[in-house]
GUTOR-246791 format. One record per residue: residue number from 1; chain; z, y, x of N, C-alpha, C in turn. Coordinates in steps of 0.02 Angstrom, whole numbers, plus 50000, padded with zeros to 5 digits. Example, Ala and Ser with C-alpha at 12.3 -4.5 7.8 and 13.67 -1.06 7.14 Angstrom:
! GUTOR-246791
1, A, 50390, 49716, 50660, 50390, 49775, 50615, 50390, 49835, 50660 .
2, A, 50354, 49888, 50642, 50357, 49947, 50684, 50394, 50002, 50645 .
This chain:
! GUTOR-246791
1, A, 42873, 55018, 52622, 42942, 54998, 52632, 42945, 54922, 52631 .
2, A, 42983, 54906, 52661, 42991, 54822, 52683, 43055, 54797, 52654 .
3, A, 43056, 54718, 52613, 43087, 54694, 52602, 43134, 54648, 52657 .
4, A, 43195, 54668, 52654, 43257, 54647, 52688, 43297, 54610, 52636 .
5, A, 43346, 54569, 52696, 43408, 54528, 52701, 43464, 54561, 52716 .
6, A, 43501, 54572, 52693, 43585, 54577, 52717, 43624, 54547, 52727 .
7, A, 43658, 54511, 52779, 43716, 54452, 52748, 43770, 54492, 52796 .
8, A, 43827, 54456, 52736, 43913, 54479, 52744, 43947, 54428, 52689 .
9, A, 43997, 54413, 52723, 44070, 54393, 52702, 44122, 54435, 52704 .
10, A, 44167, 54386, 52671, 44251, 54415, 52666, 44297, 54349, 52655 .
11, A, 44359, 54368, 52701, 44392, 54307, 52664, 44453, 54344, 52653 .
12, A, 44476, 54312, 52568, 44526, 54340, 52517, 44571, 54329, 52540 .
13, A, 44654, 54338, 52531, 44700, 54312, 52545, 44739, 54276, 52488 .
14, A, 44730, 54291, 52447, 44719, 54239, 52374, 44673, 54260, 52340 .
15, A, 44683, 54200, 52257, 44654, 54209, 52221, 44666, 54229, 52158 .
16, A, 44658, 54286, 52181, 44697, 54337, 52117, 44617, 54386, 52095 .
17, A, 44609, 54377, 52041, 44540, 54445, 52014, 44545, 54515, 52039 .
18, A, 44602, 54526, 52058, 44604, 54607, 52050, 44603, 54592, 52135 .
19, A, 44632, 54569, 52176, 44621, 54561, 52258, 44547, 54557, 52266 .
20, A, 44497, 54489, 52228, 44449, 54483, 52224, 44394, 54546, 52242 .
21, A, 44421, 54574, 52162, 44359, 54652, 52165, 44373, 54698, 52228 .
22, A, 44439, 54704, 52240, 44454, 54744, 52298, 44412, 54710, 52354 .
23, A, 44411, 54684, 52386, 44390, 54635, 52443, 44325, 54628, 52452 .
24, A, 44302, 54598, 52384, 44206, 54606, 52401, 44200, 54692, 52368 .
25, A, 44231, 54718, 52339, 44204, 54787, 52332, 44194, 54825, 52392 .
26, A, 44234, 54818, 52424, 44247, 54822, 52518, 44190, 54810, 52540 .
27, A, 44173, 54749, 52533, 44142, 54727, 52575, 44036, 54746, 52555 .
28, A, 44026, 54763, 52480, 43985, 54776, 52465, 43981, 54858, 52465 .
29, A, 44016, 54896, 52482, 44018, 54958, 52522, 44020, 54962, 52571 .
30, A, 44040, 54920, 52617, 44021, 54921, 52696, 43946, 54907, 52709 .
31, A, 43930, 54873, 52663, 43858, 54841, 52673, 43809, 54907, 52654 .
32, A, 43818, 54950, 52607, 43789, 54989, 52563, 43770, 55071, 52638 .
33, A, 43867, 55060, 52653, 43875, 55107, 52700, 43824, 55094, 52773 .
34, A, 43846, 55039, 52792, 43802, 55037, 52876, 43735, 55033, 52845 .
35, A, 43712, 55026, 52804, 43626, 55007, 52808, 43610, 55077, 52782 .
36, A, 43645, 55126, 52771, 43615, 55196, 52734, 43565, 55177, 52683 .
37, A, 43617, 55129, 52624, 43597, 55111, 52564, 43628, 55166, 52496 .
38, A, 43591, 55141, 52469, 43609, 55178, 52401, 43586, 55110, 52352 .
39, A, 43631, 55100, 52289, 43618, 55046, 52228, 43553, 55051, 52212 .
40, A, 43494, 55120, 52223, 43426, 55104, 52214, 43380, 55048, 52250 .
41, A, 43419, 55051, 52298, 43400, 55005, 52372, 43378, 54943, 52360 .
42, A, 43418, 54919, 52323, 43445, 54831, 52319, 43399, 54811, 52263 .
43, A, 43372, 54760, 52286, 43330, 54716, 52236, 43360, 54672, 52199 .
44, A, 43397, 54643, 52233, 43453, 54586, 52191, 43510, 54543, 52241 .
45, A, 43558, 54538, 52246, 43610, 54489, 52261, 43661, 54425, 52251 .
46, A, 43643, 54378, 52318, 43663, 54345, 52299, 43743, 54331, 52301 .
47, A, 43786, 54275, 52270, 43853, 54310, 52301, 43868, 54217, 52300 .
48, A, 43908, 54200, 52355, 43950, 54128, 52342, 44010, 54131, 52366 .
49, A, 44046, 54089, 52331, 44139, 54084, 52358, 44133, 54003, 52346 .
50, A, 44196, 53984, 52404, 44201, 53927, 52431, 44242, 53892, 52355 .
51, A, 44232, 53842, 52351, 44273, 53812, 52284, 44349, 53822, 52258 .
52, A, 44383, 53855, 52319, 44447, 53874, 52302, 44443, 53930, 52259 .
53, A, 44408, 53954, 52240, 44404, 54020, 52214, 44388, 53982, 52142 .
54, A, 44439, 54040, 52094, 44416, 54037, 52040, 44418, 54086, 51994 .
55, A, 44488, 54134, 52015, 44501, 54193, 51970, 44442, 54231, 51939 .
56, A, 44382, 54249, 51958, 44352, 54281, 51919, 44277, 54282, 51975 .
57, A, 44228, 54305, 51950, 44169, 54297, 51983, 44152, 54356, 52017 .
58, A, 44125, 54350, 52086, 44134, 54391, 52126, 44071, 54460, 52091 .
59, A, 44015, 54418, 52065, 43980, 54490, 52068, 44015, 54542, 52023 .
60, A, 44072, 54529, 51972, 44120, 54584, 51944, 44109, 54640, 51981 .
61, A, 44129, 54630, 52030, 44168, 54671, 52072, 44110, 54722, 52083 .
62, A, 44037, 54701, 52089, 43974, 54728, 52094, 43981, 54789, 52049 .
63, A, 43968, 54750, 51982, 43942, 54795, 51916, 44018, 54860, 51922 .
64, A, 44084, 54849, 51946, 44137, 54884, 51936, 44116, 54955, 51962 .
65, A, 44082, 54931, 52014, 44044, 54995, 52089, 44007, 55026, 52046 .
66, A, 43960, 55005, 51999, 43909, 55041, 51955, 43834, 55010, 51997 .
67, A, 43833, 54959, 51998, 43773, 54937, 52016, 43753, 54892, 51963 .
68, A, 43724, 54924, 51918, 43734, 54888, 51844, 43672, 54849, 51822 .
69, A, 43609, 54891, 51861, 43551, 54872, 51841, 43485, 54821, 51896 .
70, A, 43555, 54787, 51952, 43535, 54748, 52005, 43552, 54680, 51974 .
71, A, 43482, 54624, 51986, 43526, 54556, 51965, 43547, 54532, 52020 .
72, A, 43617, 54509, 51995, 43659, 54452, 52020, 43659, 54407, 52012 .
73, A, 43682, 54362, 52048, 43698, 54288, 52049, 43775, 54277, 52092 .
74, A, 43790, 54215, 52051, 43845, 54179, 52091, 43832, 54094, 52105 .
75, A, 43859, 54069, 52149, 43857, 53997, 52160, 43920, 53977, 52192 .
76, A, 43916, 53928, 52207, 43979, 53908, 52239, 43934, 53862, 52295 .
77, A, 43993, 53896, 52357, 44005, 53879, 52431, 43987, 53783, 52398 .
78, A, 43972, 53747, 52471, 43964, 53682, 52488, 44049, 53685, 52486 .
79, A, 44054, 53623, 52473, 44151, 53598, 52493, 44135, 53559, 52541 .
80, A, 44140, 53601, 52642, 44107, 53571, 52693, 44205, 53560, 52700 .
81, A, 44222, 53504, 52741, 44292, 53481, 52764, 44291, 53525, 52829 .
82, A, 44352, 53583, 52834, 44373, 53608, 52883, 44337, 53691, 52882 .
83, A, 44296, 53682, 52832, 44269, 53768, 52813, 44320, 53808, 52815 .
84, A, 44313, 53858, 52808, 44363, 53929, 52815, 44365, 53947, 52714 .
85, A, 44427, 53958, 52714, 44434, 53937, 52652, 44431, 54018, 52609 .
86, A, 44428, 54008, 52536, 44447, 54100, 52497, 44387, 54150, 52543 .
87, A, 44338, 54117, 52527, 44265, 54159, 52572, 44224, 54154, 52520 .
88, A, 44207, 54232, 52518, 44130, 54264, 52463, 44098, 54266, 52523 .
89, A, 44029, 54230, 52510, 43979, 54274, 52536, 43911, 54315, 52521 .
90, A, 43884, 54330, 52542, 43847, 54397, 52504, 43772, 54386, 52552 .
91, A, 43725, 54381, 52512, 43637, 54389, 52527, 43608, 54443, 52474 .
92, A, 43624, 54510, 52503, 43576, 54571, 52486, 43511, 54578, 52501 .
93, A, 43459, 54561, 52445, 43396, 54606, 52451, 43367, 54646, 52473 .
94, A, 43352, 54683, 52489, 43347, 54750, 52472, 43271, 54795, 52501 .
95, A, 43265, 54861, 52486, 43211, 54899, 52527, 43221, 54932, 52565 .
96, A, 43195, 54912, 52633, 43212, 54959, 52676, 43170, 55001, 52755 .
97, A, 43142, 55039, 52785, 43111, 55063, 52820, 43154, 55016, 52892 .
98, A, 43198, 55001, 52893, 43231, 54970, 52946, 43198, 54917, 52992 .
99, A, 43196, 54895, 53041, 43181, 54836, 53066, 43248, 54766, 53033 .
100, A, 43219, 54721, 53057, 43231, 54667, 53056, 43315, 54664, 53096 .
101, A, 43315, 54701, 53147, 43338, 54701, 53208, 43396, 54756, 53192 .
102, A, 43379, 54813, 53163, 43433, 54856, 53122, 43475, 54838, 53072 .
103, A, 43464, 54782, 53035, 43502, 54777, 52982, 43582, 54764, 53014 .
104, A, 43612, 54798, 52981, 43691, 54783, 53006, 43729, 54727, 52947 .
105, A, 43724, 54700, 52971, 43764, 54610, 52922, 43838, 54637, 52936 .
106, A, 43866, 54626, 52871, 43952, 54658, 52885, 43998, 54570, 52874 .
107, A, 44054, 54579, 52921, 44087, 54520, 52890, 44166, 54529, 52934 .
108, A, 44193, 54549, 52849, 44272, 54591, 52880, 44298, 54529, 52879 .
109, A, 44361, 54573, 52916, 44421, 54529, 52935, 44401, 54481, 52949 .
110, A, 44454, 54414, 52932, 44437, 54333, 52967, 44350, 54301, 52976 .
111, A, 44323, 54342, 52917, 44256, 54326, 52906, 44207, 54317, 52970 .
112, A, 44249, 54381, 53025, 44198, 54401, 53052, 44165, 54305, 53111 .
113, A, 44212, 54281, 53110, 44211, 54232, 53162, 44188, 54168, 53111 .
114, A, 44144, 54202, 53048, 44084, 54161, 53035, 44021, 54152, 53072 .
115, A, 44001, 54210, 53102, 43964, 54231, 53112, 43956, 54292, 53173 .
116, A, 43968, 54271, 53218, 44006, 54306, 53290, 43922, 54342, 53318 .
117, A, 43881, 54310, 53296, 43824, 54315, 53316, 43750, 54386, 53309 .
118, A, 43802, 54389, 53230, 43773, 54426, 53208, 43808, 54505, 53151 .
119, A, 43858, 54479, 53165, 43945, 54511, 53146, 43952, 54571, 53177 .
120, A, 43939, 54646, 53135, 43935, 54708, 53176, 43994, 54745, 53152 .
């Protein structure tokens, strides 16, 4: 089995904790869903939000799912002038029989036009 990348975003519409978990919980079940993952899968994740963010730390929202025994991390986004603002983003680990070429990178809503390229 081969070690993989995942990447996905989300962008919040505030910054409220409880929107937060909703939003990347979303969004770390979409990820879970298109890759025909399961929480055994995942080696570890990374998670960043742009500096506007502060209500609460995104991997919460992780451990809430029951992915309890994956490490996390958080960092904070660059403060680039004219970035897209209230954005987690997400670098999943993980194991997988997939190609390179299969991995489905999720990035809802506004997110998706981070990343047009690779945005399924």
């Amino acid at each position: 089995m081969a070690v993989r990348a995942v990447r996905g975003a989300v962008q919040l519409e505030r910054d409220e904790a409880g929107h937060m978990d909703e939003q990347v919980g979303a969004l770390l079940t979409a990820i879970l869903e298109r890759n025909d993952l399961t929480p055994d899968d995942l080696i570890s994740i990374w998670f960043t939000a742009t500096p506007d963010l502060h209500s609460d730390f995104p991997a919460a929202a992780a451990r809430k799912l029951g992915i309890v025994d994956v490490p996390l991390i958080c960092a904070q986004e660059l403060d680039i002038e004219g970035a897209m603002p209230r954005v987690v983003r997400v670098l999943a680990h993980i194991e997988s029989d997939r190609s390179r070429a299969d991995i489905a990178h999720v990035y809802l809503g506004a997110a998706a036009a981070l990343r047009k390229d690779i945005a399924q």
